[in-house]
N, C-alpha and C positions, 0 to 999 in steps of 0.2 A: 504493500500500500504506500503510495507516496501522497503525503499530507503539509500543502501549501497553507502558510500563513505570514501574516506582516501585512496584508492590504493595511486599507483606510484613507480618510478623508486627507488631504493635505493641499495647499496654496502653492501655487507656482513658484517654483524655483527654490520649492524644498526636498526634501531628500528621503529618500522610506527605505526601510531594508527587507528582502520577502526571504523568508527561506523554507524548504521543504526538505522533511525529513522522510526516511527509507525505511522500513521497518524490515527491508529482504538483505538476506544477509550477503548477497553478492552485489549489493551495492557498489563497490569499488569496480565490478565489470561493466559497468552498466558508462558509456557516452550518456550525460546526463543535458538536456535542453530547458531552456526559459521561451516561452509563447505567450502570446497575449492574443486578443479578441475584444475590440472595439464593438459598442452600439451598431450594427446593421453591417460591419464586417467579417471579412473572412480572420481566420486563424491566422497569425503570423507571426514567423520567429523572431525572437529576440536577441538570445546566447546561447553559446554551447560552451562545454566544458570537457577537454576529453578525460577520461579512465583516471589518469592519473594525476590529471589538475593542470600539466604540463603544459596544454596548447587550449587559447579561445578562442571563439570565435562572437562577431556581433554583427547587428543588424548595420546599415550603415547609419539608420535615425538615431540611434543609442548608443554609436561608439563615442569616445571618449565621456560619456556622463554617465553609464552604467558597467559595473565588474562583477563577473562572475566567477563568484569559489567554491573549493568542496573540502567537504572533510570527512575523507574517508574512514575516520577513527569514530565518525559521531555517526556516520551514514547521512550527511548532510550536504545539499547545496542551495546556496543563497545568490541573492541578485540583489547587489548594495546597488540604490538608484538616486544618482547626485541630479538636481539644477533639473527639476521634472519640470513638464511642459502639459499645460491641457489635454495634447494631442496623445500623451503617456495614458491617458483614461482608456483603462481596459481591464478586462478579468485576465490574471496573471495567471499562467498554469508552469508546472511544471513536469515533465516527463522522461522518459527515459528509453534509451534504444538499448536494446537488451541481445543485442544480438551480439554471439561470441567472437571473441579477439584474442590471439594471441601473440607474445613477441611484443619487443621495443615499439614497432611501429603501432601496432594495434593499443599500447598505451596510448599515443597522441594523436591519434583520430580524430575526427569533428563529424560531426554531420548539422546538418542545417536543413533536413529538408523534412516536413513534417510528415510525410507520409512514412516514412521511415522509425518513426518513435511508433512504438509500440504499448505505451504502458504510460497512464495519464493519471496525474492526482485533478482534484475534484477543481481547483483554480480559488484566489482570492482577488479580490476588487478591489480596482487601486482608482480613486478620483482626483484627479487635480483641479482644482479650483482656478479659478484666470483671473 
């Protein structure tokens, strides 16, 4: 089960942090991703994270103002979100590609394409105020 939380109300050009926790205990295999879903839009990604925390990746709307980390010790990744923007309004999910890796390279993997994650927590709603 992967269980997203940190939403809430916040004012432009403030800062939230979401994180989702893993209750599977192969978390550490798991390329883990950040998605959002805007009022009357599609699904779309945010970050990735690979296996070993090693390699991100970001949207280009959120690069330099959001980071994503994990801690594989707690079964945890988070999405620290600086200098948010109204346009940042969306239910925040997080998920996971669960498909097996092995080897150096297979640690620092990304993916980015939603169809490809397999395994969804429930999402938290994040509003920015303008």
């Amino acid at each position: 089960q992967l269980q997203a939380s940190g939403g809430g109300l916040v004012q432009s050009g403030d800062s939230l942090r979401l994180s989702c926790a893993s209750s599977e205990g192969t978390f550490s295999s798991y390329i883990m991703g950040w998605f959002r879903q805007a009022p009357g839009k599609e699904r779309e990604f945010v970050a990735a994270i690979s296996r070993n925390g090693g390699r991100t990746s970001y949207a280009n709307s959120v690069r330099g103002r959001f980071t994503v980390s994990r801690d594989n010790t707690k079964n945890t990744v988070d999405l620290q979100m600086n200098c948010l923007k109204y346009e940042d309004t969306a239910v925040y999910y997080c998920a996971a590609d669960r498909r097996s890796g092995i080897g150096a390279a297979a640690m620092l993997a990304l993916n980015t394409a939603i169809a490809e994650y397999d395994y969804w927590g429930q999402g938290t709603l994040v509003t920015v105020s303008s």
